[in-house]
C-alpha positions, 0 to 999 in steps of 0.5 A: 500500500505505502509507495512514494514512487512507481514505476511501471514496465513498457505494458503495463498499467494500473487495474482501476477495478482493484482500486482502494482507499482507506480513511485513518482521520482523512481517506489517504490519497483524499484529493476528490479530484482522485477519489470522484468523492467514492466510497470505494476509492475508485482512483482517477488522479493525473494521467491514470488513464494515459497508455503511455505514462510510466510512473507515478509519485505519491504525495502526502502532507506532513502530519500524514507522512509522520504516522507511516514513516518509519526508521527501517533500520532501527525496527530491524535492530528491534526485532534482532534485539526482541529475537535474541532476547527471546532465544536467550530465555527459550535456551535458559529454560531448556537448561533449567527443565533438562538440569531438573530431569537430570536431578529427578533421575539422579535422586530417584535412582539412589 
């Protein structure tokens, strides 16, 4: 869904009958030039129509950009970081319930 820019192949082009919108304050993409004031986010912006357009921008205000903008790198490192911790808890308690079946049986044997 979230693309600055697009760029098409030599013929291809865009599937109005898959067009969608969503609303989060204000429907995204809200231009009524591009929505026709649908409900169903049938998309008419620009040159959607022209054969040979190859490519499209998308365009927000800054208030909207600051909800879908993210630092890839830093949600990278917190999944790596997240992961690793969570490892290191799964190995721990493996030890901790191998080291109790092996104090059970020990004690158990004698």
């Amino acid at each position: 869904m979230d693309a600055g820019r697009v760029y098409f192949e030599d013929g291809t082009g865009l599937d109005i009958s898959k067009s969608m919108s969503f609303k989060n304050l204000d429907r995204q993409g809200k231009a009524t030039r591009c929505l026709q004031g649908s409900s169903t986010g049938a998309f008419q912006c620009g040159e959607y129509n022209n054969p040979k357009a190859h490519a499209g921008l998308r365009l927000m205000q800054e208030e909207q950009r600051l909800m879908t903008q993210k630092d890839p790198v830093a949600e990278i490192l917190h999944y790596k970081t997240s992961g690793f911790a969570w490892a290191l808890i799964a190995i721990a308690t493996h030890f901790a319930f191998n080291l109790l079946c092996v104090a059970g049986g020990v004690l158990c044997t004698h």
